[in-house]
C-alpha positions as CSV (number, residue, x, y, z in Angstrom):
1,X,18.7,15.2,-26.0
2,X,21.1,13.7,-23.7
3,X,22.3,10.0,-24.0
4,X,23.3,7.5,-21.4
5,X,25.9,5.1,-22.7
6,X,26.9,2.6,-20.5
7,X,29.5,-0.3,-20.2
8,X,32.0,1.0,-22.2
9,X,35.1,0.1,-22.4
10,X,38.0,1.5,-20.8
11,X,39.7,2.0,-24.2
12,X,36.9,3.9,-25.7
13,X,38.0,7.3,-26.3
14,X,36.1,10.2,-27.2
15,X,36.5,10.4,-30.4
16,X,35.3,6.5,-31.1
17,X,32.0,7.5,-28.8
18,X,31.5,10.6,-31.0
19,X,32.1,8.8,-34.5
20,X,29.9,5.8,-33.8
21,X,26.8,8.2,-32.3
22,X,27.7,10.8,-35.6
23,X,26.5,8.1,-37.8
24,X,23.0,8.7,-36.9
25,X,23.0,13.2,-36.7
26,X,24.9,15.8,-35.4
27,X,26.3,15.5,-31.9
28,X,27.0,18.5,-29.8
29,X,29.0,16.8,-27.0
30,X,30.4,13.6,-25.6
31,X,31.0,14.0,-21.6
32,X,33.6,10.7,-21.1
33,X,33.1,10.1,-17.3
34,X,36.4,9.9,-15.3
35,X,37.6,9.0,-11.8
36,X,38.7,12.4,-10.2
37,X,41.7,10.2,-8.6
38,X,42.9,8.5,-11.4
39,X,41.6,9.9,-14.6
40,X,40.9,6.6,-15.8
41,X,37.6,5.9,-17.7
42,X,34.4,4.9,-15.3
43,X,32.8,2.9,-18.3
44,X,30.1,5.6,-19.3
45,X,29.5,8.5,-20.5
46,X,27.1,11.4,-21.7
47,X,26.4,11.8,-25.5
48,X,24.1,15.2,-26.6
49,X,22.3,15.7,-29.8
50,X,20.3,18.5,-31.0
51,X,18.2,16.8,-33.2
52,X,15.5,14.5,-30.6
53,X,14.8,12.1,-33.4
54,X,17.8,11.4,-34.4
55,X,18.9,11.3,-30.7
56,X,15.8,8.4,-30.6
57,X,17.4,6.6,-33.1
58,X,20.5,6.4,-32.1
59,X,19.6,5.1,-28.9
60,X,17.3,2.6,-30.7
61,X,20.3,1.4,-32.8
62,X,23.4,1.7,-30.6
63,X,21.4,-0.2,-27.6
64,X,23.8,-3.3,-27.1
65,X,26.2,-2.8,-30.0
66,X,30.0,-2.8,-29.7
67,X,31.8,0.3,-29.0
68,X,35.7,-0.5,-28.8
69,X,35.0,-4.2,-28.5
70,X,31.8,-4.3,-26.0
71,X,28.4,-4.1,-26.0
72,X,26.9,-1.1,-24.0
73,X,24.0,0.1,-23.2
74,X,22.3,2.8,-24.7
75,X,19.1,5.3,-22.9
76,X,17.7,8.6,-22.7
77,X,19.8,10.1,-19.7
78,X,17.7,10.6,-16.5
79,X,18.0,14.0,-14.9
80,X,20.6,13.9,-12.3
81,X,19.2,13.3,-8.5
82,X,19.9,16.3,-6.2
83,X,22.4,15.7,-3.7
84,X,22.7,17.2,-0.8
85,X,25.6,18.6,1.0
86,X,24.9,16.6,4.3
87,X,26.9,13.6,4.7
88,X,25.3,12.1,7.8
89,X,26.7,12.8,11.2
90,X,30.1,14.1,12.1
91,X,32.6,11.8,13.9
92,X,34.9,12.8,15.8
């Protein structure tokens, strides 16, 4: 199941996003969102874990707790919209 954790903060690393989501099953993956300019941190990520009910309860549980200092939020990702290539009119 794939997680939606949001508000982190910036100094939330991988590894801090994969020990406090481990407490509750396996994970498979954390996907730390970063600005393609930058690199910096966009304040969420993607956490996946095999296991759906231990995915639930993590959510449950890690719903505004504090990761690195601030409370985040915590929900079943939604499936990403599709995009389309079209950006509106051209002009020149």
């Amino acid at each position: 199941m794939n997680i939606y954790v949001g508000n982190l903060a910036l100094e939330a690393t991988e590894q801090i996003i994969r020990d406090e989501f481990s407490k509750f099953g396996a994970v498979s993956e954390v996907n730390l969102v970063t600005d393609r300019e930058t690199g910096r941190s966009r304040g969420f990520c993607f956490v996946e874990m095999p296991n759906e009910p231990e995915a639930r309860e993590a959510i449950t549980s890690m719903n505004l707790q504090r990761i690195a200092g601030r409370a985040v939020t915590v929900n079943e990702a939604r499936p990403r919209a599709e995009r389309s290539d079209r950006r509106g009119p051209r002009r020149y």
